[in-house]
Each structure stands twice: as C-alpha cells, then as structure tokens.
MDAnalysis code that builds the backbone (N, CA, C; Angstrom):
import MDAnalysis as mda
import numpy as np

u = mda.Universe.empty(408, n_residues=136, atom_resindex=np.repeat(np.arange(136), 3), trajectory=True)
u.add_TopologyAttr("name", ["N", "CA", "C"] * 136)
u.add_TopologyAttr("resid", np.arange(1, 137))
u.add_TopologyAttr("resname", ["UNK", "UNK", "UNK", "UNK", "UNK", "UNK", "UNK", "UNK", "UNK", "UNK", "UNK", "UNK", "UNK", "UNK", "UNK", "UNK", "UNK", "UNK", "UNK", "UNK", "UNK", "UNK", "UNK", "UNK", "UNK", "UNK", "UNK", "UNK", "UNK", "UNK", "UNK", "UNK", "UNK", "UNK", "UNK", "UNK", "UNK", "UNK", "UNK", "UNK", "UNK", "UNK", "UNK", "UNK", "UNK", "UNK", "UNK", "UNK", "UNK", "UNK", "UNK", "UNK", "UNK", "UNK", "UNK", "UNK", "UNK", "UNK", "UNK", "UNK", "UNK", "UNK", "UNK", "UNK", "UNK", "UNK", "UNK", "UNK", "UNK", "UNK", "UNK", "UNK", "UNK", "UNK", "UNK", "UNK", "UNK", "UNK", "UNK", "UNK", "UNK", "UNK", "UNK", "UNK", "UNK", "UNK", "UNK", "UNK", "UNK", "UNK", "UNK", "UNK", "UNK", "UNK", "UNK", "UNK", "UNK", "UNK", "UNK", "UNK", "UNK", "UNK", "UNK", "UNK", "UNK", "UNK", "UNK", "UNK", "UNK", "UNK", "UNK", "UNK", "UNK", "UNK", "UNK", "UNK", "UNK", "UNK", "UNK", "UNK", "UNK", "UNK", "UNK", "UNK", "UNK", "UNK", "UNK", "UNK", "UNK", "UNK", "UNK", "UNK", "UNK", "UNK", "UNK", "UNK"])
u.atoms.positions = np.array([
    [9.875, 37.633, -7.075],
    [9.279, 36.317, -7.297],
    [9.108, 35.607, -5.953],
    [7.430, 35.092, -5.713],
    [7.675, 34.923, -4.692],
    [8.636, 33.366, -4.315],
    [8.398, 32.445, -5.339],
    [8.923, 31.223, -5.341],
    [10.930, 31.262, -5.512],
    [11.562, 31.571, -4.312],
    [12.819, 31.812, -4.068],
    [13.466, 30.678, -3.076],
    [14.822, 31.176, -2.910],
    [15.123, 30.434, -1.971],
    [14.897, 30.466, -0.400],
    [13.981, 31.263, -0.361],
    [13.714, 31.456, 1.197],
    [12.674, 30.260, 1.365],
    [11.570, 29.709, -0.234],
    [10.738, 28.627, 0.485],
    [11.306, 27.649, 0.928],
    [12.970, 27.068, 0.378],
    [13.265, 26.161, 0.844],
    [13.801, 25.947, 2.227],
    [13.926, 27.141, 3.038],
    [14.412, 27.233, 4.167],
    [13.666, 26.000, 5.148],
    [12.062, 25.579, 5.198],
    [11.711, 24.538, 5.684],
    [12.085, 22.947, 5.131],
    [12.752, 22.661, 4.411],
    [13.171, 21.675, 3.315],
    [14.666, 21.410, 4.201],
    [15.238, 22.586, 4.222],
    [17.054, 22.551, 4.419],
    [17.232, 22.375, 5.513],
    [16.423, 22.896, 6.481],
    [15.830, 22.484, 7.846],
    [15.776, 20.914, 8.710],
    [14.926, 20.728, 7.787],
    [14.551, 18.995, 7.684],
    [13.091, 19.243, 8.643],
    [12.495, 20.681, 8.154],
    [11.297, 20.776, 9.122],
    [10.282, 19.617, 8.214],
    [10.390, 18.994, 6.805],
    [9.315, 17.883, 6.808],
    [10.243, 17.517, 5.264],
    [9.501, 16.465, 5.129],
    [10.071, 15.110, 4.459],
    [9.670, 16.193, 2.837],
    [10.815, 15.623, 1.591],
    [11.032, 15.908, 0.603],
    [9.557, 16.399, -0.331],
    [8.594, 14.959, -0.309],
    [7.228, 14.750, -0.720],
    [6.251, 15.945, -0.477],
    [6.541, 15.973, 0.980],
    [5.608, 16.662, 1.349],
    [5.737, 18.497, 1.086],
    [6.900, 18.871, 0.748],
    [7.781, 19.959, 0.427],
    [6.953, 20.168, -0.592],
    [7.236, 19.644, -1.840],
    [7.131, 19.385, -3.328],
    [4.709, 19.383, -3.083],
    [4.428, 18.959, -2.013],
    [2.814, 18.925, -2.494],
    [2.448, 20.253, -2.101],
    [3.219, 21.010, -0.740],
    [3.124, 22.178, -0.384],
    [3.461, 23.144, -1.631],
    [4.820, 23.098, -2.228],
    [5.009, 24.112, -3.362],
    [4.062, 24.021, -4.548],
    [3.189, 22.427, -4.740],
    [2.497, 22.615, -5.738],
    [0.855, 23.575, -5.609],
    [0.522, 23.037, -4.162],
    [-0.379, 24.026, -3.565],
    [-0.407, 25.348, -3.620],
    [0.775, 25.466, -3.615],
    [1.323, 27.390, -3.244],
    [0.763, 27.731, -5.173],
    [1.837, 26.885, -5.980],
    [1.847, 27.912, -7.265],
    [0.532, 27.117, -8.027],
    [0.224, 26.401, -7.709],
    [-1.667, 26.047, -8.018],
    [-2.508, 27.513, -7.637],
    [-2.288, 27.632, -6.612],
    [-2.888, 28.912, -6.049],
    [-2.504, 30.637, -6.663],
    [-1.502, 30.610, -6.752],
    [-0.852, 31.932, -7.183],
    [-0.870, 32.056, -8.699],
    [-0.892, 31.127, -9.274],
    [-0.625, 30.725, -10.572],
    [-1.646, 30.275, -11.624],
    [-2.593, 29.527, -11.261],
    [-4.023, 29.001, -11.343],
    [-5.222, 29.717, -11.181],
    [-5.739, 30.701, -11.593],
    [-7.192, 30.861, -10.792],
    [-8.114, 30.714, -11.943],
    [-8.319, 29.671, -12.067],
    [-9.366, 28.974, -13.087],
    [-10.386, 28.517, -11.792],
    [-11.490, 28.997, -12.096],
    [-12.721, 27.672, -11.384],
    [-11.838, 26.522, -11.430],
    [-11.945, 25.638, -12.190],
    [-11.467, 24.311, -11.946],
    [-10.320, 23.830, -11.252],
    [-9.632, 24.888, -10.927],
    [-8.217, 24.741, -10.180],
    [-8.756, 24.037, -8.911],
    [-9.831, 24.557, -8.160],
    [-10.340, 23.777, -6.857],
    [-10.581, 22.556, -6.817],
    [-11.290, 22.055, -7.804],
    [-11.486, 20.681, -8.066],
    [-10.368, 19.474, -8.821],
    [-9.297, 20.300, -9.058],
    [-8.549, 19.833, -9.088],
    [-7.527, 19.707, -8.070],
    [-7.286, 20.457, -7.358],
    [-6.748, 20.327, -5.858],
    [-7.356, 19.027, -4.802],
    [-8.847, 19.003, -5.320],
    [-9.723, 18.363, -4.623],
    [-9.403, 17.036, -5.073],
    [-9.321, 16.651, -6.526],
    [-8.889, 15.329, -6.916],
    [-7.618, 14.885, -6.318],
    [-6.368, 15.731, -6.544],
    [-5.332, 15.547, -6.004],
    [-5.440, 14.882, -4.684],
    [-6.203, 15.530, -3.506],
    [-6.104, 15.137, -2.222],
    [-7.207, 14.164, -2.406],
    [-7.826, 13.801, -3.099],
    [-8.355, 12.526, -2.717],
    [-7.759, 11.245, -3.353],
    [-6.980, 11.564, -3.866],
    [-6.376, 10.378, -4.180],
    [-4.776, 10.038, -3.487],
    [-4.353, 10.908, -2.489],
    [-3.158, 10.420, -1.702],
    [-3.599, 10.791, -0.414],
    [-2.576, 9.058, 0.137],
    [-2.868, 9.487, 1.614],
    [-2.119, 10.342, 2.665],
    [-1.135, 11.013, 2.204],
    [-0.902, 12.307, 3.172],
    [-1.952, 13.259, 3.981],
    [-1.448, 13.354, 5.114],
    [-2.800, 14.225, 5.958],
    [-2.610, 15.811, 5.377],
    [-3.819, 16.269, 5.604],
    [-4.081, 17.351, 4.646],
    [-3.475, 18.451, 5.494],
    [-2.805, 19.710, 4.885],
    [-2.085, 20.932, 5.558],
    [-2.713, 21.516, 6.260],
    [-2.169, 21.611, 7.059],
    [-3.385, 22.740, 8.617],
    [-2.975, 24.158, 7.984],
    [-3.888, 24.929, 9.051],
    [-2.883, 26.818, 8.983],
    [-1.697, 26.578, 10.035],
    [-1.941, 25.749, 11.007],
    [-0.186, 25.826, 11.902],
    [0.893, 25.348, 11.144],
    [0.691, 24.239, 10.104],
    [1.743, 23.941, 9.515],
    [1.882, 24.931, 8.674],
    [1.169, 25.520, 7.488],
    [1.263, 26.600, 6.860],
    [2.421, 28.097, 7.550],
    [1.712, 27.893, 8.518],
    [1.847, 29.348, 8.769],
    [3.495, 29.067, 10.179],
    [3.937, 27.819, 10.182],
    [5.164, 27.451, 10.706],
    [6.054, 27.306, 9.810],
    [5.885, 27.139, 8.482],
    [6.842, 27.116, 7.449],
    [7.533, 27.900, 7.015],
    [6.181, 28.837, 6.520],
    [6.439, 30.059, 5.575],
    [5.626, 31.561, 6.426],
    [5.742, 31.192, 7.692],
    [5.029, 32.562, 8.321],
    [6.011, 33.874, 8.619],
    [7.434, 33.727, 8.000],
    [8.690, 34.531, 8.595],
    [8.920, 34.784, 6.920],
    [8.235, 34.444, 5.822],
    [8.420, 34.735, 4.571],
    [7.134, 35.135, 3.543],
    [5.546, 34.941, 4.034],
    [5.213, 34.956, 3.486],
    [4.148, 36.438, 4.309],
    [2.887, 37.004, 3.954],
    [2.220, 37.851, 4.243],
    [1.146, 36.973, 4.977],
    [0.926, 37.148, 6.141],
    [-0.247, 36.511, 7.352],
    [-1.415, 36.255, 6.812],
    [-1.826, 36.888, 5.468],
    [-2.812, 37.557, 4.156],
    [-2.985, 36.393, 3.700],
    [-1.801, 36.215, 2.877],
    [-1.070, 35.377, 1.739],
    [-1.406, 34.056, 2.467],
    [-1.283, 33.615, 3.834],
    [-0.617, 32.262, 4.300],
    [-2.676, 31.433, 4.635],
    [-3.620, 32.855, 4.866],
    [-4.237, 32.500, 5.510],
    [-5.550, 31.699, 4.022],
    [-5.439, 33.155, 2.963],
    [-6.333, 32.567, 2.048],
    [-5.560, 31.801, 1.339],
    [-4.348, 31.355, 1.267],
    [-4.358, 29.622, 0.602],
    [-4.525, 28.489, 1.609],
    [-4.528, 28.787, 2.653],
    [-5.023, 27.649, 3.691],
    [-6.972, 27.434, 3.103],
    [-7.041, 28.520, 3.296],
    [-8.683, 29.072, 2.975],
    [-9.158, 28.206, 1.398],
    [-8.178, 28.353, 1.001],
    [-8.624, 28.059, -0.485],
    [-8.279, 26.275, -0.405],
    [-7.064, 25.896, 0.081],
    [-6.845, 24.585, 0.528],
    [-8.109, 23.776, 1.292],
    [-8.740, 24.917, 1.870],
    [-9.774, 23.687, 3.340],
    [-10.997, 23.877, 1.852],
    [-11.469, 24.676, 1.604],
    [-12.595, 24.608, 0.667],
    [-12.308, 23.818, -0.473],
    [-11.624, 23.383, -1.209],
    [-11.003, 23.164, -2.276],
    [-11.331, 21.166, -1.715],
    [-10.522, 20.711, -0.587],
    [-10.349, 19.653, 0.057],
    [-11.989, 19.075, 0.974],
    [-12.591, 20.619, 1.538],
    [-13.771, 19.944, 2.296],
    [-13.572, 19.714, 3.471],
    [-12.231, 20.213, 4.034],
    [-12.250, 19.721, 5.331],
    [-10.841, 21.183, 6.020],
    [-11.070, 21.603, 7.496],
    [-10.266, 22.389, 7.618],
    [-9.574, 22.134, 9.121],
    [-8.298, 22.359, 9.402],
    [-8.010, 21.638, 10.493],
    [-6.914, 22.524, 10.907],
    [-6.589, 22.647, 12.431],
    [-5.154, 23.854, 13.023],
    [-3.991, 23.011, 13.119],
    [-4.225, 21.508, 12.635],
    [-2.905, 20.642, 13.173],
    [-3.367, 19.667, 12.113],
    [-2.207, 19.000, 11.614],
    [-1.633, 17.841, 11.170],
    [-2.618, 16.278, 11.638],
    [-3.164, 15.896, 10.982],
    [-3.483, 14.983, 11.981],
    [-3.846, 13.903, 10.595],
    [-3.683, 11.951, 10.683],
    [-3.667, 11.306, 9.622],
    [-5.316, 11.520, 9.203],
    [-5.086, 10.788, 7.936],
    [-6.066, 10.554, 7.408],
    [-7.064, 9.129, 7.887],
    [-8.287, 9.320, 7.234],
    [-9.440, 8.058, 8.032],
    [-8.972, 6.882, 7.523],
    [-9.386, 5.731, 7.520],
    [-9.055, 4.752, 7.561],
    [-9.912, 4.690, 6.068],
    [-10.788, 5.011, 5.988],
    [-11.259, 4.445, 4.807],
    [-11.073, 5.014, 3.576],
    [-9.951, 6.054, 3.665],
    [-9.841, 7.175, 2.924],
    [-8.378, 6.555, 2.575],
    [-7.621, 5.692, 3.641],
    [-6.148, 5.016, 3.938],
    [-6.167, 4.132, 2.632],
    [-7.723, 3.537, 2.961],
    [-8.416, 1.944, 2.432],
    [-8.284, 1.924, 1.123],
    [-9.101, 3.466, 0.744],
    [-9.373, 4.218, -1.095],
    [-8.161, 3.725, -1.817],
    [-6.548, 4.844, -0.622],
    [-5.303, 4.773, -1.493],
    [-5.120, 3.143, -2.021],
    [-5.430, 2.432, -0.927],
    [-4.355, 1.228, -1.047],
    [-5.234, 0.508, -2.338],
    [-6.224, 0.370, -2.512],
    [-7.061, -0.314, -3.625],
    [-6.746, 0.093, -4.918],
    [-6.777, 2.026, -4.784],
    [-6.231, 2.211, -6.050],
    [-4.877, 2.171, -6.611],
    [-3.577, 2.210, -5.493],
    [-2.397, 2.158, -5.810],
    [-2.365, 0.535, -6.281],
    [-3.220, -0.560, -5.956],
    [-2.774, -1.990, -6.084],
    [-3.165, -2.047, -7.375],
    [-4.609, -1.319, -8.057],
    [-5.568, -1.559, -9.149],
    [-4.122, -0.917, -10.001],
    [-3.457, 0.230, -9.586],
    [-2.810, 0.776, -10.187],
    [-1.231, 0.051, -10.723],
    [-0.953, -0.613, -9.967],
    [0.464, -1.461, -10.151],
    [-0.051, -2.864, -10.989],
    [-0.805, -3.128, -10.847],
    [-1.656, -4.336, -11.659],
    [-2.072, -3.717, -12.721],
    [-1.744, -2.592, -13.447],
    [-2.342, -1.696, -14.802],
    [-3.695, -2.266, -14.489],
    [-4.613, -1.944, -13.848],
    [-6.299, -1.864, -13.782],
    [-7.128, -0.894, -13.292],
    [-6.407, 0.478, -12.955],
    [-6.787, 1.385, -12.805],
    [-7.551, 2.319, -13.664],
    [-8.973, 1.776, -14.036],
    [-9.178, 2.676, -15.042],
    [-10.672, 2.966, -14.744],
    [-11.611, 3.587, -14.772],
    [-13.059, 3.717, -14.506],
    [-13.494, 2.523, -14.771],
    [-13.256, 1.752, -15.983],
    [-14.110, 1.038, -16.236],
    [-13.845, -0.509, -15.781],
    [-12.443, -0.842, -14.806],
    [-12.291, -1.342, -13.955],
    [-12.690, -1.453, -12.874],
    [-12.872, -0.222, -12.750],
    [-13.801, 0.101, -10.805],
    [-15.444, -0.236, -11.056],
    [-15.451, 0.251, -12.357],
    [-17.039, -0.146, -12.568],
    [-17.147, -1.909, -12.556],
    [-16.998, -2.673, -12.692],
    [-16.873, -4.095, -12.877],
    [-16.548, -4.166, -11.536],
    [-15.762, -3.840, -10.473],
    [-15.866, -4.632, -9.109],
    [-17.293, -4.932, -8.873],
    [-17.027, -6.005, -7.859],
    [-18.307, -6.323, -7.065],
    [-18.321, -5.617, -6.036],
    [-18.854, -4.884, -6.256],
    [-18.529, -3.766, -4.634],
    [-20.153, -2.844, -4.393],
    [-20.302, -2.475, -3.676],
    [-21.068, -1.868, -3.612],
    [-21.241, -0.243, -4.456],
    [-22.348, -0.021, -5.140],
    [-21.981, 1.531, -5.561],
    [-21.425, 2.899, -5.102],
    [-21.557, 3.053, -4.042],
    [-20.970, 3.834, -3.123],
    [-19.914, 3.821, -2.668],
    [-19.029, 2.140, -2.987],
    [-17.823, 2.104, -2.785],
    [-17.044, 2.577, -3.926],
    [-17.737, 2.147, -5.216],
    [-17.129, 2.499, -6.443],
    [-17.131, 4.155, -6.624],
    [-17.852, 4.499, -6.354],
    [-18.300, 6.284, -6.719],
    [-16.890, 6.684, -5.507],
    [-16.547, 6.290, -4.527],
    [-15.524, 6.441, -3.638],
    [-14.208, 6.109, -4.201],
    [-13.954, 5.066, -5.253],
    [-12.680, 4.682, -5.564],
    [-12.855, 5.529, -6.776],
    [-13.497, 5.733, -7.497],
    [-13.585, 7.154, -8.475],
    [-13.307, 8.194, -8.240],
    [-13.007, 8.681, -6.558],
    [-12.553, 9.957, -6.385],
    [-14.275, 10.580, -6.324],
    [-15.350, 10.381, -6.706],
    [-16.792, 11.184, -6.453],
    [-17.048, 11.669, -5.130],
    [-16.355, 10.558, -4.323],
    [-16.507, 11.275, -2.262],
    [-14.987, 11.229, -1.941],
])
C-alpha cells in the first residue's frame, strides 16, 4: 500500500505545516484512486477556491522522492499542473487577485451568503462574478 508510514516522514519532520500535508495526501489518493474524467476538474475547483500556493515538482519530488518512483512523482505533478492550469519548479504565493477571490468568498461564506445565487446579485462586474464562481 502505497499510503504508509513512510508518507508521513515529511509531516514528522516538520518539512511543512499540517494543512498542507493533508492537501498533498488528498492530491496523491485523488490521483491513484480517482481516474474519472472529472477527477481533474475537480482538483481544479479545489485549487481555485484556496489560497495555498500550488505544489511544484521540487516540492513533490523533496518530500516523497526517497519513497516514491521518479515515474510516480513526475505524472502526478503532471496531472496536478494540467488539472490546476498552471506549472511551476518552486513554491511561490498565489496572485493577488486570486488572494482577493479567497477572501470574498470565505467572508460571503461566514455571513452564510455563499451561494451562486448570491454572487449573481453582487454589483460587480460579470467577469468578476464568473471569477468568484470558480469559472476562471
């Protein structure tokens, strides 16, 4: 099985924060576990709606490169950058307006107003709304 105690070796470490552990393992068995078409676009929703910066192959392949197959590490990065739209060798934050998305929807969200047909009723421009929908 590949999901053992060797993934937690970056966790016990303190090579990265709890959260980010837990979005990596969901990535991994999304991938291994999942191969529906829609699994991508659902990966894709996921990352557009939090603002954590998205997994490189160096972080990938610094975690789990002493446990996993060079194979294994490279097409879920592969499947991660296509899935997300964007592909990167390092860690680096997210845009500002992507920062902007979270914070509108986490507020719409703590105010119970998070719902399509909330975002539809802002006064906002359409392109902003099709953006707080997760559409870009």
């Amino acid at each position: 099985c590949l999901f053992n105690n060797e993934l937690l070796r970056p966790l016990d470490l303190g090579m990265l924060s709890k959260e980010r552990f837990y979005l990596l393992i969901q990535l991994m068995k999304i991938y291994f576990y999942c191969p529906w078409p829609s699994t991508s676009r659902s990966v894709k929703l996921i990352w557009r709606s939090i603002p954590d910066c998205l997994f490189s192959f160096n972080e990938l392949n610094q975690y789990f490169g002493t446990i996993m197959d060079s194979e294994d590490i490279k097409n879920i990065f592969e499947f991660f950058s296509t899935a997300v739209g964007s592909e990167s060798s390092y860690c680096q934050p997210r845009s500002l307006k992507h920062l902007s998305k979270c914070t509108v929807r986490s507020l719409m969200e703590v105010n119970g107003q998070l719902c399509p047909r909330n975002i539809e009723e802002l006064i906002v421009p359409l392109t902003v709304r099709a953006y707080l929908r997760l559409l870009e």
